[in-house]
C-alpha positions as a printed NumPy array, in Angstrom:
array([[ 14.441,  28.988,   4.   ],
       [ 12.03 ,  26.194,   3.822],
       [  9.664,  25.825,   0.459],
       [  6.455,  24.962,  -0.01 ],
       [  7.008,  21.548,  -0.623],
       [  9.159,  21.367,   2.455],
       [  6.903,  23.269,   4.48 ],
       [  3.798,  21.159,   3.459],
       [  5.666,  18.087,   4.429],
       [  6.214,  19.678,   8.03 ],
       [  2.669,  20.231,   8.438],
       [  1.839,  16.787,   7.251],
       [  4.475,  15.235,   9.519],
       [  3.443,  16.926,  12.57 ],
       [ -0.655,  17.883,  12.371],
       [ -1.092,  14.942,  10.033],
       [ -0.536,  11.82 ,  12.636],
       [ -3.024,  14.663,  15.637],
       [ -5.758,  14.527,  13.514],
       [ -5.667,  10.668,  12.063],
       [ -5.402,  10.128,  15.678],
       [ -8.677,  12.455,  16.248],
       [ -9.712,  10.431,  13.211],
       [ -9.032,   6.769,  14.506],
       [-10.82 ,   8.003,  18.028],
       [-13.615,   9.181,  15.801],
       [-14.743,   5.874,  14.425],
       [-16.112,   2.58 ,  16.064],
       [-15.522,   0.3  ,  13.642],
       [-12.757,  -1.981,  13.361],
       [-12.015,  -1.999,   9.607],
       [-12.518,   1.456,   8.575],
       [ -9.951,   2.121,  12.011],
       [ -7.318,  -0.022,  11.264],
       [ -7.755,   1.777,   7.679],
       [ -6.557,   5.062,   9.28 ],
       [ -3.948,   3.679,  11.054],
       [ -2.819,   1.839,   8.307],
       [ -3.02 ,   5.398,   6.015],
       [ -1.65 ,   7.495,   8.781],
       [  1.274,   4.995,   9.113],
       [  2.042,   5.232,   5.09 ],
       [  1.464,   8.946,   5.25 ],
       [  4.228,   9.644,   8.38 ],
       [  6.303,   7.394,   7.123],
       [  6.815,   8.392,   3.254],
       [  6.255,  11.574,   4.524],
       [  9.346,  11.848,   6.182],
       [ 11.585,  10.136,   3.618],
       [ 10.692,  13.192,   1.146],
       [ 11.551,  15.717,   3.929],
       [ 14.607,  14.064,   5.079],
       [ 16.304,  13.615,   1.123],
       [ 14.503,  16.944,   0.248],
       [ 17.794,  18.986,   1.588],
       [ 18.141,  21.025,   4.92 ],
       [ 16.137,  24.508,   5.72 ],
       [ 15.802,  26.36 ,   8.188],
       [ 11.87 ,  28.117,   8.861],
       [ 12.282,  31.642,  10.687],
       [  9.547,  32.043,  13.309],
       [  6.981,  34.414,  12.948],
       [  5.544,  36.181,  15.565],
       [  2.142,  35.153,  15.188],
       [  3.954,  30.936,  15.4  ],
       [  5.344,  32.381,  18.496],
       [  2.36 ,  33.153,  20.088],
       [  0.825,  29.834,  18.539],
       [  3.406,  27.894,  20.837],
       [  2.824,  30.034,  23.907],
       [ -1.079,  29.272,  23.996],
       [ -0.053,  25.462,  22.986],
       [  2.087,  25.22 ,  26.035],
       [ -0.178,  27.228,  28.191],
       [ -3.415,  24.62 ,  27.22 ],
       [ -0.664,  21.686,  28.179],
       [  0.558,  22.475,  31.222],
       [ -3.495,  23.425,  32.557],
       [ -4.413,  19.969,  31.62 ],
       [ -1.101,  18.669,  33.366],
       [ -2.653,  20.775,  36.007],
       [ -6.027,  19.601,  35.732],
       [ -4.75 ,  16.174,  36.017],
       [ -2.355,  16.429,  38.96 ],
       [ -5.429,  17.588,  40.966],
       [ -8.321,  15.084,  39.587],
       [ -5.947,  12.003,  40.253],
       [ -4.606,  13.799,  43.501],
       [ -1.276,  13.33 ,  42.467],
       [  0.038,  16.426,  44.113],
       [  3.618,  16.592,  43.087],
       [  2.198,  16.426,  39.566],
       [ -0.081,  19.814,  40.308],
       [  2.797,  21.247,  41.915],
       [  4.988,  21.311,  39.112],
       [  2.284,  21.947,  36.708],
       [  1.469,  25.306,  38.401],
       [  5.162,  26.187,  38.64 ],
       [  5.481,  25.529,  34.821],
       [  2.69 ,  27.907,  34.977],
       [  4.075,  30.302,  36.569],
       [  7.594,  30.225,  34.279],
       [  5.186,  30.924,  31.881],
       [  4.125,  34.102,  33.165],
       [  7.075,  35.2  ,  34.149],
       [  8.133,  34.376,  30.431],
       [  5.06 ,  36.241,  29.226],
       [  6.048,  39.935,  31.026],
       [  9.556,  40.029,  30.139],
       [ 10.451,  41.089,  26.546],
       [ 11.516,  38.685,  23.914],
       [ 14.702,  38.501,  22.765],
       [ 14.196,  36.839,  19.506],
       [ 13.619,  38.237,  15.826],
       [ 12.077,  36.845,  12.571],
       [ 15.874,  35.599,  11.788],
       [ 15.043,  33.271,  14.577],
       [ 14.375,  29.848,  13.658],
       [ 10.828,  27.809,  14.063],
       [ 12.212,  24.602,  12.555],
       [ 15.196,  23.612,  11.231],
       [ 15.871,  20.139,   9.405],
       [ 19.981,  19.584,   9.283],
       [ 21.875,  15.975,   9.52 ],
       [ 20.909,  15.34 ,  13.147],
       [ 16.981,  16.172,  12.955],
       [ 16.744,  14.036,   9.94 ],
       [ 18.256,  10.874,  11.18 ],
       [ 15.678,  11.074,  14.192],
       [ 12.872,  12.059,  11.845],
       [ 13.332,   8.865,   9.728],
       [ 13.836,   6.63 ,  13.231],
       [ 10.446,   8.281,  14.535],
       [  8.195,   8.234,  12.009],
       [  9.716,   5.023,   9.726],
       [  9.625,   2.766,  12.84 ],
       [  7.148,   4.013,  14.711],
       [  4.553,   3.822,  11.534],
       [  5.673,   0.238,  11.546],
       [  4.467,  -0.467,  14.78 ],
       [  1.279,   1.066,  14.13 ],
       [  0.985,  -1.564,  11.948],
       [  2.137,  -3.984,  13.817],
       [ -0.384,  -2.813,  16.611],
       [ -3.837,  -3.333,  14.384],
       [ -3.625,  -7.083,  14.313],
       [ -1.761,  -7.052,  17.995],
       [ -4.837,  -4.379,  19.767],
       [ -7.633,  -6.983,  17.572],
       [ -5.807,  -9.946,  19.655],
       [ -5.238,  -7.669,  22.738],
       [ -9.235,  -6.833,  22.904],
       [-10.162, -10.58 ,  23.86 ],
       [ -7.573, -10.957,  26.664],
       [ -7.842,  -7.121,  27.915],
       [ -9.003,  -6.203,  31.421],
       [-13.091,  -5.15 ,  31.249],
       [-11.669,  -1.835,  32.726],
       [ -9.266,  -1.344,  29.485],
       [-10.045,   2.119,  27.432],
       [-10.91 ,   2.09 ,  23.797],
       [ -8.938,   0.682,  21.191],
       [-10.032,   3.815,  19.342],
       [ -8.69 ,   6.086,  21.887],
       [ -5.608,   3.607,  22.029],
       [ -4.812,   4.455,  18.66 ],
       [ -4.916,   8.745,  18.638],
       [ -2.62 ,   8.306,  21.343],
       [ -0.216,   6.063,  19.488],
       [ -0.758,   8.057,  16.134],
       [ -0.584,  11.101,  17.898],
       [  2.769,  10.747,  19.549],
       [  4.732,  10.449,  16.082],
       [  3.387,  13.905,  15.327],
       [  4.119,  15.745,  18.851],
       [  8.008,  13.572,  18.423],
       [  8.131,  14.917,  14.696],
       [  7.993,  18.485,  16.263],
       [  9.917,  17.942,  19.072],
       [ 13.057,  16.651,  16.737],
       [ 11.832,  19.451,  14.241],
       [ 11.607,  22.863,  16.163],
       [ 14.255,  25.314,  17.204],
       [ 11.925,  27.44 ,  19.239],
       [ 12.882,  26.527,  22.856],
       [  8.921,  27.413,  23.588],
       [  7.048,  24.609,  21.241],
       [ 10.446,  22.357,  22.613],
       [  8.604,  22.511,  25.641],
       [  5.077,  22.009,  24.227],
       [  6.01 ,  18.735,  22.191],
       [  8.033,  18.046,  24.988],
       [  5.032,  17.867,  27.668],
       [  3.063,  16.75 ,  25.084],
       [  5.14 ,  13.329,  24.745],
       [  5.052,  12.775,  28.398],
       [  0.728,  12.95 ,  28.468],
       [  0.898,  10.564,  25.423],
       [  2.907,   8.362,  27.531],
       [  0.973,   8.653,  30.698],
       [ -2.475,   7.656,  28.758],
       [ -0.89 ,   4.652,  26.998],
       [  1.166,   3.032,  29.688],
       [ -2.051,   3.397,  31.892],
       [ -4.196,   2.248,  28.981],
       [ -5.843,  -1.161,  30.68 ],
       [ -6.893,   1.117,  33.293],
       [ -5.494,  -1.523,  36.23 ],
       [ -4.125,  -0.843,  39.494],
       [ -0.198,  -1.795,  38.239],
       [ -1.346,  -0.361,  35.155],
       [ -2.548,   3.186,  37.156],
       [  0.073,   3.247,  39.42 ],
       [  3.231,   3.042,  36.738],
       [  1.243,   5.866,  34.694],
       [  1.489,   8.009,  37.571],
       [  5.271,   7.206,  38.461],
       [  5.871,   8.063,  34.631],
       [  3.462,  11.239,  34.488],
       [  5.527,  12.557,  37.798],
       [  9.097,  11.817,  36.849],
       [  8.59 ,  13.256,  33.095],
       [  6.728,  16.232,  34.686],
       [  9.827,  16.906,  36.518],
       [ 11.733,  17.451,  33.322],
       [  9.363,  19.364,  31.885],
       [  9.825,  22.179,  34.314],
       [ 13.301,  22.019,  34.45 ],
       [ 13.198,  22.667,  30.77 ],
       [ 10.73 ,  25.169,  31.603],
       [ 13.   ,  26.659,  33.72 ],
       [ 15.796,  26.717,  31.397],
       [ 13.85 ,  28.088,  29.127],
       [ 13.166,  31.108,  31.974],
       [ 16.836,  31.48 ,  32.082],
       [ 18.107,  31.64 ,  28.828],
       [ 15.459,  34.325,  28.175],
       [ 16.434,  35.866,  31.511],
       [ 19.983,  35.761,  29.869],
       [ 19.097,  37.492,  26.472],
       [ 19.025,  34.483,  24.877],
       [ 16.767,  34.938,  21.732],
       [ 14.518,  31.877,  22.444],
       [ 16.338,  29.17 ,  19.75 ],
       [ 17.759,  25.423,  20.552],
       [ 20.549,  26.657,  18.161],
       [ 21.394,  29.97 ,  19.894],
       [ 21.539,  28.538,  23.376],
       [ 23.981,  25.878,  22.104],
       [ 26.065,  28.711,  20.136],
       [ 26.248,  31.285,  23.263],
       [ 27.162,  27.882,  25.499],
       [ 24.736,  29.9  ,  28.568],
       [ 25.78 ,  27.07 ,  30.966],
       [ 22.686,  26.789,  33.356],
       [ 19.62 ,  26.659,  30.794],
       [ 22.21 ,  23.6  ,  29.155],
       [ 22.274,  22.098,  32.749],
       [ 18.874,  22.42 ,  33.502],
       [ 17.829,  20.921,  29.703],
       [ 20.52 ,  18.257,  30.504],
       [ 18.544,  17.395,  33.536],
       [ 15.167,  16.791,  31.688],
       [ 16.555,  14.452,  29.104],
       [ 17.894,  12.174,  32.142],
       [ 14.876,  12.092,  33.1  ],
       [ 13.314,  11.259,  29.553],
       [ 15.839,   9.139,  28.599],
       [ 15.634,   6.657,  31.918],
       [ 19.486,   7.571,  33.68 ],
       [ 19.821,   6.933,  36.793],
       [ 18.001,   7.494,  39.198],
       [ 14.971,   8.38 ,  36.986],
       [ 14.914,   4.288,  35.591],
       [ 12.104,   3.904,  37.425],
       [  9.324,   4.699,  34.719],
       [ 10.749,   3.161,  31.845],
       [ 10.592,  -0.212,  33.373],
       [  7.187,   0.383,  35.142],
       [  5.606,   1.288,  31.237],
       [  6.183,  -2.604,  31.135],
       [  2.648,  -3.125,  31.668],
       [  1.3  ,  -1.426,  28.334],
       [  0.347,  -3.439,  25.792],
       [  3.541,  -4.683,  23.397],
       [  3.545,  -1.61 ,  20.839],
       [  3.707,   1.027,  23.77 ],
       [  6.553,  -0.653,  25.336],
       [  7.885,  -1.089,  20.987],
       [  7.158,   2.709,  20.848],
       [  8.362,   4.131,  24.139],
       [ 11.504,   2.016,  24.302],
       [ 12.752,   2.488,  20.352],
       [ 11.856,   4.621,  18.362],
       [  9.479,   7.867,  20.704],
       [  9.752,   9.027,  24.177],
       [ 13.07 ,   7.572,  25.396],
       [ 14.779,   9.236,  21.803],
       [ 13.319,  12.424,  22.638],
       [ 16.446,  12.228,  25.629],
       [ 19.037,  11.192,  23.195],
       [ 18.159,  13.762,  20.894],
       [ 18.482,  16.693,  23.189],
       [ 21.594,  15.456,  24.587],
       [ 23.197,  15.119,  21.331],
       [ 21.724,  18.678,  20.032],
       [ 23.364,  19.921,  23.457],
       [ 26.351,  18.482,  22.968],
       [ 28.459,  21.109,  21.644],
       [ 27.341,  23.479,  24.294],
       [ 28.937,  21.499,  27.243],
       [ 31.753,  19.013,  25.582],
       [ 34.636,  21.572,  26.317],
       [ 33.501,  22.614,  29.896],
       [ 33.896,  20.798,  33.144],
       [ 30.34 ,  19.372,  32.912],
       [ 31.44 ,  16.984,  30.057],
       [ 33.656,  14.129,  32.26 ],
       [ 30.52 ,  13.985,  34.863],
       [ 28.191,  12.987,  32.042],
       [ 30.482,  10.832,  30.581],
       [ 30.647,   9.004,  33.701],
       [ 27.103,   9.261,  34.748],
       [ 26.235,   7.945,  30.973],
       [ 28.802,   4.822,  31.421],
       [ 27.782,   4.091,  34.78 ],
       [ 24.431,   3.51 ,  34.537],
       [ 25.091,   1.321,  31.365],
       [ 27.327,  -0.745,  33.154],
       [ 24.951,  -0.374,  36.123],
       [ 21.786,  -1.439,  34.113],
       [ 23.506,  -4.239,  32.117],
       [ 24.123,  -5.472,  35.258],
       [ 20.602,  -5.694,  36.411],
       [ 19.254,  -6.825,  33.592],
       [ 21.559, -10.768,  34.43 ],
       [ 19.257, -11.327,  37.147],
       [ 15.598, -10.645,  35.189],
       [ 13.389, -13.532,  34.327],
       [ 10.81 , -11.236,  33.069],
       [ 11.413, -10.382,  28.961],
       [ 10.085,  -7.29 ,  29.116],
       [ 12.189,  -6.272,  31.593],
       [ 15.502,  -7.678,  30.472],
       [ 14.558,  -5.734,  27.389],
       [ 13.784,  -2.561,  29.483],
       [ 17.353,  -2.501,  31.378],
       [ 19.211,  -3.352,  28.228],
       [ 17.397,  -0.24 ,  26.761],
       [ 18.424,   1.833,  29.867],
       [ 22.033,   0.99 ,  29.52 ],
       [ 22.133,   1.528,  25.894],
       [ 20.662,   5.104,  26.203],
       [ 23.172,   5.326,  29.121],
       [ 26.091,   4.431,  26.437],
       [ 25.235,   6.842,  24.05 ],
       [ 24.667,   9.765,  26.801],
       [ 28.434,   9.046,  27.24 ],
       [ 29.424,   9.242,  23.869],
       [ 27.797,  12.793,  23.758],
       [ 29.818,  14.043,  26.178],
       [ 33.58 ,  12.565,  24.875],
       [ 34.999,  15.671,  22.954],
       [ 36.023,  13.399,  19.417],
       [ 34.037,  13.31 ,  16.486],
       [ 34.416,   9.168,  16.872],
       [ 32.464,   9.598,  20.065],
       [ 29.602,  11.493,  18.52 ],
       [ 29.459,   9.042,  15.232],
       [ 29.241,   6.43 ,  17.787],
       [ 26.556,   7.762,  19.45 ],
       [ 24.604,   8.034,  16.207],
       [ 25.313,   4.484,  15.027],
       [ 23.889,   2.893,  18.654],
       [ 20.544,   5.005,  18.211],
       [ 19.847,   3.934,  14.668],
       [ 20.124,   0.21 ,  15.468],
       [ 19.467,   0.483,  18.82 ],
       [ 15.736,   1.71 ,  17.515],
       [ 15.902,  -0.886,  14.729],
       [ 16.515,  -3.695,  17.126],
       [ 14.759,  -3.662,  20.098],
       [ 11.572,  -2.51 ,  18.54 ],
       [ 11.21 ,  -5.808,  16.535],
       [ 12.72 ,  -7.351,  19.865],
       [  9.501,  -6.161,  22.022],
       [  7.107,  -6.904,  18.584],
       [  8.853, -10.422,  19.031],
       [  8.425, -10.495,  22.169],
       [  4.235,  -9.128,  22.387],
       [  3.719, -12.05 ,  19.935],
       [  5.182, -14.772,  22.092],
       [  3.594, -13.552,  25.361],
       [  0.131, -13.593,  23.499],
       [  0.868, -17.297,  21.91 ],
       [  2.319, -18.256,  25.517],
       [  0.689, -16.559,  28.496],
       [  3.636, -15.537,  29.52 ],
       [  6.522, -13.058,  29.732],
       [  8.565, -15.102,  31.723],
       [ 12.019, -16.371,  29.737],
       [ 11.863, -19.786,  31.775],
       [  8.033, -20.362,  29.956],
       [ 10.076, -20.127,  26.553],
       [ 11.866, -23.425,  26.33 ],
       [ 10.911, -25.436,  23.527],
       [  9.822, -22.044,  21.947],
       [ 11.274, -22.71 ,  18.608],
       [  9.206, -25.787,  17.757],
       [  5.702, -24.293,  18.982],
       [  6.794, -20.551,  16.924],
       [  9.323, -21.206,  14.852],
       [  8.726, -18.11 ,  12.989],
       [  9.045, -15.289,  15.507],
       [ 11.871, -17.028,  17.441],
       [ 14.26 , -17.134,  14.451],
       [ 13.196, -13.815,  13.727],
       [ 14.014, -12.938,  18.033],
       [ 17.362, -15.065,  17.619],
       [ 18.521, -12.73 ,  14.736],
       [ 17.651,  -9.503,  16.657],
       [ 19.378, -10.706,  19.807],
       [ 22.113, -11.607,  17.946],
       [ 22.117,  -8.169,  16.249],
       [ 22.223,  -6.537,  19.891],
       [ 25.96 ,  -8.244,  20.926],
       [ 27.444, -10.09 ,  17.662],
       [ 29.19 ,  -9.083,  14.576],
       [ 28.706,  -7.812,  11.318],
       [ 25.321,  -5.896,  12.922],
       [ 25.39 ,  -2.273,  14.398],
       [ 25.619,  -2.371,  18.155],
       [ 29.098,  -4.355,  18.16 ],
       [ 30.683,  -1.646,  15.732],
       [ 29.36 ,   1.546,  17.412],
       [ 30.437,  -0.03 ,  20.969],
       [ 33.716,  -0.625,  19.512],
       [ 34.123,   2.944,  18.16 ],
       [ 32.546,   4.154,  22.283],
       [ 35.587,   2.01 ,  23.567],
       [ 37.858,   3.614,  20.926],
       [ 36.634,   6.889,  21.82 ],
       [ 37.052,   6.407,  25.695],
       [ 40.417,   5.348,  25.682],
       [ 41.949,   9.008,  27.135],
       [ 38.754,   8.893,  29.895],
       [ 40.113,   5.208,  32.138],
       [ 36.514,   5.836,  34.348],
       [ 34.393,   5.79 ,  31.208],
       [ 36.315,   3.201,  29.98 ],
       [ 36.85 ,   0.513,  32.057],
       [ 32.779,   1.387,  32.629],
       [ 32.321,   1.168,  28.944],
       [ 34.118,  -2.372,  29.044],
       [ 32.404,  -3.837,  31.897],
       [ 28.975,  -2.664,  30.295],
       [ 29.717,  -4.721,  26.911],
       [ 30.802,  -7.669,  28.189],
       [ 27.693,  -8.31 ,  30.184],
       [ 25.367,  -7.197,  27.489],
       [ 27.105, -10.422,  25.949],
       [ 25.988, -12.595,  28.817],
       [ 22.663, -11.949,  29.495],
       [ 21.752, -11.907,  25.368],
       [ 23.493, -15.065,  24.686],
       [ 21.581, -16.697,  28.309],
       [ 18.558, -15.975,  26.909],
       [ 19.122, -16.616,  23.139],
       [ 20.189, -19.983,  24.364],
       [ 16.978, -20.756,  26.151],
       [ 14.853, -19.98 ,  22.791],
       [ 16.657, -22.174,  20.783],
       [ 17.184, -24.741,  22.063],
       [ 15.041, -27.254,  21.669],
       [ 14.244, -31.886,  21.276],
       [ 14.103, -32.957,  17.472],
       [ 11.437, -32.728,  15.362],
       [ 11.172, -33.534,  12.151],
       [  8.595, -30.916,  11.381],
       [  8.03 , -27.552,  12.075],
       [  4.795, -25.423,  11.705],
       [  5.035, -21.737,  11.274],
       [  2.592, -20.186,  13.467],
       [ -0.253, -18.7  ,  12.421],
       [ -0.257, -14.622,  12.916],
       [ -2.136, -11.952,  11.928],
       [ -1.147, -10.393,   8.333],
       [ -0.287,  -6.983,   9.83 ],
       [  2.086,  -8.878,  12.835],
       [  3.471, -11.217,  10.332],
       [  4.909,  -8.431,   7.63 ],
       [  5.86 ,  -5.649,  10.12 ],
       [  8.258,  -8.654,  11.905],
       [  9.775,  -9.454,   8.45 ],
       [  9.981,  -6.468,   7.61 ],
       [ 11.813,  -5.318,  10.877],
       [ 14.6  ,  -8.363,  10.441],
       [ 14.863,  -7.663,   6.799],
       [ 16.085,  -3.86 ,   7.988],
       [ 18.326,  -5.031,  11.428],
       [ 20.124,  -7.6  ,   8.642],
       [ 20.477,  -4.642,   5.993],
       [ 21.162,  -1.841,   8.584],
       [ 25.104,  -2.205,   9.058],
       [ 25.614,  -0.719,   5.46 ],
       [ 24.398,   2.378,   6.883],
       [ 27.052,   2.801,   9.572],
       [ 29.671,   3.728,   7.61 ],
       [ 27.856,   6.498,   5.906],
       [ 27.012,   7.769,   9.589],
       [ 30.607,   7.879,  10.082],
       [ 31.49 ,   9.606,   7.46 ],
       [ 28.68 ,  12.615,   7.756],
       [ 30.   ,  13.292,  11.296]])
């Protein structure tokens, strides 16, 4: 059972960021804006340290919270609805009305579930992503009030509100705090679509055509998962399943896992559903920081790794191994040929989340912990790669790696502080090597995986090192300038390096829990 304290904490964590977003919408000036962000960001974050060290619980669900997620998913899915058909994007409205129909089909059958069924339930797993989601995601809200006051003067005329900008990126921690929170397979689905409308309004946030166009590829693709967890959701009930993330996973019902399995590929970015991740590109920096690290691409891994034990004994678990490896060792590849930054980062973010959907599915404990120790510095990293990144592109004009010769002398700064996190991303003592080295230990007994695994690594070497290379070097000078940046950019950087230097004392705890 969850107390008070704990249960006032949940509330803050997940209704708290909603309505400083409604807040930050709310008001038109600057300063008293970047005020809420800047309490909303100490609120989630500190927030979330108390709930995670305050012990586990478990929070049954009450009938009327059950009924409170129904009509939450219901209003979701009519504005996915409304949406499909106002932007005519009809395979949008298509699935929309079929997740409208699941739900009432859902609605006439009888629930299986009982007060003894959990809401929420904060154990090991929840709490890692809770601290990854709302400590690093605060930080690039942050990050994003002196990036958005930069952003405004370069910004297409056609660009929405900053305001409306930030309850969107405020916002999202809340709806991700509930998605890595709940138990109830019903608000899953809720926070669930809930993260994919987030996404759709701030990847399309400049309002241009590349800018429309990518929101739409990302609003269809994560529509598709969200009915097939819909539809698992059908099934288990269908099943006499009792409605809980944690039952469905005990009573191992093997389509509901396959269909969830399905709708984290496609919110994780496997192949063949890459295609949004790397179109979200065109967001301004701390969507791409957000998306890529720390929010909508973790939603995936989580799910995955809560599924695990349902599928790692049955026949399903070598294909997602080997689905998992190859599109690591798939996207590594693609990332060699990329000139574009944001894109190198995008594919090595793809084949990362690839590498730890194949540790999920290798029965061994080593596997799992492995798993675990990628996501943690994987969310560490390339988020204050992509901050790095945002702040050269707006010094530079450019995204392009070739544009960054010389880099060092003109930004000193922020490409030390990019040199340490790509070296973080390949090179010992930091987090990545080790938990690659325990996925290769893991894989020996699957040759596929492995050799998949192998082939994956060594080019994540080559294109990091290729493009470390072109930062730093640079002629002689015998002085350097650090660039001017503003005070939120400048802290939230340091900050970020101070944590990806610190963050390999934390691995060996991780092993040790799992």
């Amino acid at each position: 059972m969850a107390t008070s304290a704990q249960s006032g904490f949940l509330a803050a964590l997940i209704a708290g960021p909603l309505l400083f977003g409604v807040l930050a919408w709310a008001i038109h000036g600057a300063r008293a804006r970047n005020a809420v962000a800047l309490l909303a960001a100490a609120v989630t974050a500190l927030g979330s340290v108390a709930l995670a060290v305050s012990g586990g619980f478990r929070m049954p669900c009450t009938p009327w919270l059950q009924h409170v997620g129904e009509a939450l998913e219901a209003a979701l899915v009519m504005v996915v609805v409304v949406i499909g058909y106002r932007m005519r994007i009809w395979a949008v409205l298509v699935l929309g009305l079929m997740q409208a129909g699941f739900l009432i089909y859902e609605a006439l059958m009888p629930h299986q579930g009982s007060v003894a069924t959990p809401a929420f339930v904060l154990d090991p797993l929840s709490a890692v992503l809770l601290l990854i989601v709302s400590v690093i995601g605060s930080v690039i809200v942050v990050y994003a009030i002196g990036y958005m006051h930069r952003h405004e003067h370069h910004a297409p005329p056609t660009a929405a509100s900053t305001g409306r900008f930030f309850f969107f990126l405020i916002g999202f921690l809340g709806l991700m705090n509930g998605l890595i929170l709940t138990d109830n397979l019903k608000c899953l689905a809720f926070f669930w679509e809930g993260t994919t409308l987030c996404s759709f309004f701030l990847i399309g946030h400049d309002r241009t055509k590349e800018a429309h166009d990518n929101a739409r590829k990302a609003l269809v693709i994560n529509t598709l998962g969200g009915t097939l967890l819909s539809l698992g959701v059908v099934v288990d009930q269908q099943q006499g399943g009792d409605g809980s993330l944690s039952g469905l996973v005990q009573t191992s019902a093997l389509i509901p896992v396959v269909l969830l399995l399905f709708a984290t590929f496609t919110k994780s970015a496997q192949l063949p559903f890459q295609g949004w991740l790397l179109g979200a590109m065109v967001a301004p920096t701390p969507v791409s920081a957000l998306l890529h690290s720390s929010t909508m691409v973790k939603a995936g891994s989580y799910l995955v790794l809560r599924l695990a034990p349902a599928f790692v004994s049955t026949p399903l678990a070598p294909v997602i191994a080997l689905a998992g490896a190859f599109t690591f060792a798939v996207a590594s590849a693609m990332a060699i040929s990329q000139t574009n930054a944001k894109k190198v980062l995008a594919y090595s973010t793809i084949a990362n989340l690839g590498l730890i959907v194949a540790c999920s599915a290798i029965n061994n404990p080593l596997a799992y912990a492995a798993a675990l120790v990628i996501l943690i510095y994987h969310a560490l990293s390339k988020a204050l790669l992509f901050l790095c990144v945002g702040t050269i592109e707006q010094q530079i004009g450019s995204r392009q790696i070739d544009d960054m010769s010389g880099i060092m002398f003109r930004m000193p700064l922020t490409t030390a502080i990019a040199a340490v996190a790509m070296g973080s991303m390949m090179a010992p003592p930091f987090g990545m090597l080790i938990g690659k080295w325990m996925a290769i230990a893991a894989a020996a007994r699957t040759p596929m995986v492995l050799v998949l695994l192998v082939i994956g690594s060594a080019l994540t070497i080559f294109f990091w090192a290729k493009w470390m290379g072109r930062i730093v070097t640079t002629s002689y000078h015998e002085k350097y300038t650090v660039e001017q940046l503003p005070a939120s950019m400048k802290w939230v950087l340091t900050g970020l390096v101070a944590g990806v230097v610190g963050a390999p004392v934390v691995c060996m705890p991780v092993y040790r829990l799992y």
